[in-house]
LUMMI-945654 format. One record per residue: residue in one letter; x, y, z of N, C-alpha, C in turn. Coordinates in Angstrom, 1 decimal. Layout:
LUMMI-945654
[pt a, [X, Y, Z], [X, Y, Z], [X, Y, Z]]
...
This chain:
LUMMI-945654
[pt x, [-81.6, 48.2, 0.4], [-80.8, 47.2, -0.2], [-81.6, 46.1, -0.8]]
[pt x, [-81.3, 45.9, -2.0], [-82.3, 44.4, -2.5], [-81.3, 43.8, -3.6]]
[pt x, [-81.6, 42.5, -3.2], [-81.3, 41.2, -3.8], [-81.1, 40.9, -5.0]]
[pt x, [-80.0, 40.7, -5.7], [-80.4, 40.4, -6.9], [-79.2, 38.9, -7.5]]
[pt x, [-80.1, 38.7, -8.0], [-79.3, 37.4, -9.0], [-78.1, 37.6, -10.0]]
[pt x, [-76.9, 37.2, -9.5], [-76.0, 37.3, -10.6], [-76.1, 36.0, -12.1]]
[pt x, [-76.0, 36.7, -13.2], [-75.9, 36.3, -14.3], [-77.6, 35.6, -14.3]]
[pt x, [-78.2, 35.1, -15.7], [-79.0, 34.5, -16.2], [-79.4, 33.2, -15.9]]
[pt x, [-80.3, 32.8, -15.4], [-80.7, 30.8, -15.4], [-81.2, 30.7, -17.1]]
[pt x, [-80.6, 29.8, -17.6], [-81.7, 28.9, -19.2], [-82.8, 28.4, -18.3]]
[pt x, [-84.1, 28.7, -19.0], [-85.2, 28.3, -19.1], [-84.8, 27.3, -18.3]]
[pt x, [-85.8, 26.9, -17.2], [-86.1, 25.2, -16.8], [-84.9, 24.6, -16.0]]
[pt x, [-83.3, 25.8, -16.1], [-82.6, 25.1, -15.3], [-82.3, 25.2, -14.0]]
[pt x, [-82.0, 24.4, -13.5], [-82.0, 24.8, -11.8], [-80.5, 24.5, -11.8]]
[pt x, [-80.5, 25.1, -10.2], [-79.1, 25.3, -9.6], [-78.9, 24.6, -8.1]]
[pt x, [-77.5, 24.1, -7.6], [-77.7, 22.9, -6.9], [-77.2, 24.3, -5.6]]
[pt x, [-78.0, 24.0, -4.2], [-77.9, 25.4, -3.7], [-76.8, 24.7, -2.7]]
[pt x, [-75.7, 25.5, -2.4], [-74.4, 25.4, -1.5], [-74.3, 26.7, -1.4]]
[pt x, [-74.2, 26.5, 0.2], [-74.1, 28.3, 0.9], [-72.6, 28.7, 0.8]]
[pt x, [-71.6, 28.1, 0.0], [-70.6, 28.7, -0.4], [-71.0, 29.3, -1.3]]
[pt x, [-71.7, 29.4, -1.9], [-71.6, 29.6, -3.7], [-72.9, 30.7, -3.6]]
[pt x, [-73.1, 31.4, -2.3], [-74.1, 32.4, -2.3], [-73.3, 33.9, -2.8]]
[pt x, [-71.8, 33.9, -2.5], [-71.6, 35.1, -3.4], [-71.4, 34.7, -5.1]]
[pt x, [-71.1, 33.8, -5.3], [-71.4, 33.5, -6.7], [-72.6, 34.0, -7.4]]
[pt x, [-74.0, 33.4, -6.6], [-75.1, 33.3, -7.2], [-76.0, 34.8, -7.0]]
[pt x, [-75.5, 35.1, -5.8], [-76.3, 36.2, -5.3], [-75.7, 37.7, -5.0]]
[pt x, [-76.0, 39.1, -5.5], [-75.7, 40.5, -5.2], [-76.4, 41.3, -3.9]]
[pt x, [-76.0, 41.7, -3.3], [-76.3, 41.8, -2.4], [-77.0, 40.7, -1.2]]
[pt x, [-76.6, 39.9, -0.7], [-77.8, 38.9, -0.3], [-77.5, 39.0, 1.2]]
[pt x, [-76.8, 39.6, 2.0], [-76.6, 39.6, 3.3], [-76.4, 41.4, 3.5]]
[pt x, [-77.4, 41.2, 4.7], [-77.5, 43.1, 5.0], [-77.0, 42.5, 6.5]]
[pt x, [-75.2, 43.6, 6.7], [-75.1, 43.7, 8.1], [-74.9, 44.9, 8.8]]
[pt x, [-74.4, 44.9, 10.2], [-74.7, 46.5, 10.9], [-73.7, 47.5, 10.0]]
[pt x, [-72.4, 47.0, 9.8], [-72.3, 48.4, 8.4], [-72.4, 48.6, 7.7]]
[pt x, [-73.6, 48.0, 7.0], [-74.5, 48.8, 6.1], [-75.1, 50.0, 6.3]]
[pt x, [-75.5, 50.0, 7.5], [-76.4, 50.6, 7.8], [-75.9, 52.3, 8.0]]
[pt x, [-76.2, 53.1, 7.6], [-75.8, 54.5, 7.3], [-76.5, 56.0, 8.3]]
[pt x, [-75.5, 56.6, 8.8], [-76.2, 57.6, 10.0], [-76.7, 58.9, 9.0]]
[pt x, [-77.7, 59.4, 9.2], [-78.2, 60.2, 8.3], [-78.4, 61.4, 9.1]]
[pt x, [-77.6, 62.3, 9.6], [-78.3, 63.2, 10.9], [-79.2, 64.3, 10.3]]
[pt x, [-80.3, 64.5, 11.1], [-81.1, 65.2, 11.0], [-81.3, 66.7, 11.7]]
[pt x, [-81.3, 68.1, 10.9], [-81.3, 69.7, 11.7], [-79.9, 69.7, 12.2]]
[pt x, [-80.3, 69.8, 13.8], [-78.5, 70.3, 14.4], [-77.8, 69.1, 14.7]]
[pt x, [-78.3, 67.7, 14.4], [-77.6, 66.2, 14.5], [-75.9, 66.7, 13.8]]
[pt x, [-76.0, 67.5, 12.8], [-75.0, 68.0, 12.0], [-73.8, 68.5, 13.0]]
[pt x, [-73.9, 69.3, 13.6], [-73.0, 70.0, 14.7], [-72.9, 69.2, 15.7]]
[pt x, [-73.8, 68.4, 16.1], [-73.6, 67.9, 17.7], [-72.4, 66.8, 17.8]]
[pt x, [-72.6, 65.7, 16.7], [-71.9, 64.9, 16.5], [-70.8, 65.0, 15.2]]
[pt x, [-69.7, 65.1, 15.6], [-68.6, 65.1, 14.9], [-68.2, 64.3, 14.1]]
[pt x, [-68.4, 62.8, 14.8], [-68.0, 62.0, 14.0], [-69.8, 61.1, 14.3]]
[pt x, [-69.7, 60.0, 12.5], [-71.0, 59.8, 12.6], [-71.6, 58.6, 13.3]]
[pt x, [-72.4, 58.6, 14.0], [-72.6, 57.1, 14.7], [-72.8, 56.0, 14.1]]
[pt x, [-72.4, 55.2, 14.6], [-71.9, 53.8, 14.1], [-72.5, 52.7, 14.7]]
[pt x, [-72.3, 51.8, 14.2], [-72.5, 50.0, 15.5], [-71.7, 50.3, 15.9]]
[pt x, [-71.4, 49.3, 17.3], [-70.2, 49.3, 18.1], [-69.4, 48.2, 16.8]]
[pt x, [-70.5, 47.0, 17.1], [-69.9, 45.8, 15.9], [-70.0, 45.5, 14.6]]
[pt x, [-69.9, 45.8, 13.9], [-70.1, 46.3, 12.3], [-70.6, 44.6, 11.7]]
[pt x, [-69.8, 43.6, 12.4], [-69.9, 42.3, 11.5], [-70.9, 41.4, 12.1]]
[pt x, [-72.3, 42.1, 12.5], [-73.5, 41.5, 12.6], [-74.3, 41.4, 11.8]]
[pt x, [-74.4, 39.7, 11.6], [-75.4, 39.8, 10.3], [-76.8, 40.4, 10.8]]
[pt x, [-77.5, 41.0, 9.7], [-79.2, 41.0, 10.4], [-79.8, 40.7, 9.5]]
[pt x, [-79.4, 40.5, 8.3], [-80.7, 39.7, 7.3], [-80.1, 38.9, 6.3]]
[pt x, [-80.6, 38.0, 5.7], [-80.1, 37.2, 4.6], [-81.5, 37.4, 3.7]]
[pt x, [-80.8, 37.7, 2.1], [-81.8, 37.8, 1.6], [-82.0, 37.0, 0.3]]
[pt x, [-83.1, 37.0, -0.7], [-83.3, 36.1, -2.1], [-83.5, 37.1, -3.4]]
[pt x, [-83.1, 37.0, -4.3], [-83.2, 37.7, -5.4], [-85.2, 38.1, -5.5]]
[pt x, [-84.8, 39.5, -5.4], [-86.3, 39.4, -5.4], [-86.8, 40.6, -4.1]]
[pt x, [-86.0, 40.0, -3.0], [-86.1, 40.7, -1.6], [-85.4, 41.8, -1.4]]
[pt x, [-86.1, 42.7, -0.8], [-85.1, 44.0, -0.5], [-85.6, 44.8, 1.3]]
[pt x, [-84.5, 45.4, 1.4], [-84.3, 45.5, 3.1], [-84.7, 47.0, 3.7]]
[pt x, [-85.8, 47.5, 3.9], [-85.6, 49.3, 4.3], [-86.1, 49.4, 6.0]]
[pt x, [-85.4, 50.1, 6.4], [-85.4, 50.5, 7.9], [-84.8, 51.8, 8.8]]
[pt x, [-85.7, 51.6, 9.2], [-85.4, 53.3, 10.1], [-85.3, 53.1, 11.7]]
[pt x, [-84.2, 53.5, 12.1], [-84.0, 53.1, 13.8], [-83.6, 54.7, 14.7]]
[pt x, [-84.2, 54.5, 14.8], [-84.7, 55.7, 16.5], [-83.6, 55.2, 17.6]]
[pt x, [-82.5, 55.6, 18.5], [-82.1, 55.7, 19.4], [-82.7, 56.9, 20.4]]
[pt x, [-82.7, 56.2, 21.5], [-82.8, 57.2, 22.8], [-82.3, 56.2, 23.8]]
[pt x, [-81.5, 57.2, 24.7], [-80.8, 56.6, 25.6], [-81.9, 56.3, 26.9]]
[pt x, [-81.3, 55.8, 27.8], [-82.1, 55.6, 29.1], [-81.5, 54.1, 29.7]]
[pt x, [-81.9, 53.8, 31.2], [-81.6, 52.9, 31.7], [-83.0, 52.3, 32.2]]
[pt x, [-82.3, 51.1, 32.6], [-83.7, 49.8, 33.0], [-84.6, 50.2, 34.1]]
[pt x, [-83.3, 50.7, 35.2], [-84.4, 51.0, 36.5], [-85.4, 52.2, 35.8]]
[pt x, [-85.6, 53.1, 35.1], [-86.2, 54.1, 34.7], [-87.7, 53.1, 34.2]]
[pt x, [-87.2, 52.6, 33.3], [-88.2, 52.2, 32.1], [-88.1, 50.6, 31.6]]
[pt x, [-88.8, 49.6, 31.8], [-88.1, 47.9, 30.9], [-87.9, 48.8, 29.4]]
[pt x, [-88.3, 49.4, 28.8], [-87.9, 48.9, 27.3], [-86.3, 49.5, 27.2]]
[pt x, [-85.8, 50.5, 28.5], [-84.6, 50.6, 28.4], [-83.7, 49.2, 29.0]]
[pt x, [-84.3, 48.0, 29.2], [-83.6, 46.9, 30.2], [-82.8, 46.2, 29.1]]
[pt x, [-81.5, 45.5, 29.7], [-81.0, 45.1, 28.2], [-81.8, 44.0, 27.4]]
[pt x, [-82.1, 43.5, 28.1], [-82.9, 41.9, 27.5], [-84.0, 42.0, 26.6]]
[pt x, [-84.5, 43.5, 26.3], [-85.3, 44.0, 25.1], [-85.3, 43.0, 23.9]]
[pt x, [-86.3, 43.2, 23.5], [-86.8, 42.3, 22.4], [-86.6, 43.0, 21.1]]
[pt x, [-86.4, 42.7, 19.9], [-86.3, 43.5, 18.2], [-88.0, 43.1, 17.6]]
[pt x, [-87.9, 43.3, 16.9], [-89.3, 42.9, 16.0], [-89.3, 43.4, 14.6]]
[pt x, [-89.9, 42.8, 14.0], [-90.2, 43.2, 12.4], [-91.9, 42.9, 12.0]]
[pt x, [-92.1, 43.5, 10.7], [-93.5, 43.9, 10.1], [-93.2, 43.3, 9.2]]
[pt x, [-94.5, 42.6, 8.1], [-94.2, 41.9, 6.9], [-95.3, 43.0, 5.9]]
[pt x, [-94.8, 43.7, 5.4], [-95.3, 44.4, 4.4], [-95.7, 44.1, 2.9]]
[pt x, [-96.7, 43.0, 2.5], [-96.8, 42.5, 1.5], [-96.9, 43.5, 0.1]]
[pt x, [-96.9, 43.3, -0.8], [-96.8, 43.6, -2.0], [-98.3, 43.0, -3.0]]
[pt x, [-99.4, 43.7, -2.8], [-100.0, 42.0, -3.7], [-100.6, 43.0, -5.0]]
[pt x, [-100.8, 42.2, -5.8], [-101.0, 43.2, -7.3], [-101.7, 42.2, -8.3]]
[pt x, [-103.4, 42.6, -8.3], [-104.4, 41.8, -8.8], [-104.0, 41.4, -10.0]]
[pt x, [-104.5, 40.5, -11.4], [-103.9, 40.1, -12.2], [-105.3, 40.7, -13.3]]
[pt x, [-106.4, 40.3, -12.5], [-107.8, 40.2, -13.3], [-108.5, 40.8, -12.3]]
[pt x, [-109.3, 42.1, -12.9], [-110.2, 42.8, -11.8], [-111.2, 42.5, -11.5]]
[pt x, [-111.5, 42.1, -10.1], [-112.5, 41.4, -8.9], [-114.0, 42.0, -9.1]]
């Protein structure tokens, strides 16, 4: 999913920023859990009938800027706490910043 600006700025002009006016200004700018799309993999096809989902669909998880875009891949496996902490609930999330950089003048 990525960000994009609705309509055109004139040269030099700026915009006075109110988080009402973020669906005005902005297309796509908020990624939540139903976004997010089950893709089953081999026999995922047959096992599950219907396709898995959030429990809560209206979790935000990212807010984004014209410019930014959102890709992710999530692994479930079940298990409980007494077995293993990363099955405990109080688990932690994390993210990676994957820069983009692209020389202008060769070094």
């Amino acid at each position: 999913m990525k960000c994009l600006r609705k309509g055109k700025l004139q040269k030099g002009q700026k915009t006075e920023f109110c988080p009402a006016d973020e669906d005005a200004l902005y297309e796509n700018h908020t990624v939540f859990a139903s976004d997010m799309k089950f893709v089953p993999i081999g026999y995922q096809v047959h096992k599950y009938s219907e396709p898995i989902r959030p429990v809560y669909e209206d979790i935000l998880i990212a807010k984004l800027r014209p410019g930014q875009e959102i890709e992710m891949e999530l692994f479930c496996e079940k298990g409980i706490g007494k077995t293993h902490a990363k099955w405990s609930p109080v688990s932690t999330a994390f993210y990676r910043l994957v820069p983009h950089i692209e020389f202008t003048e060769p070094i």
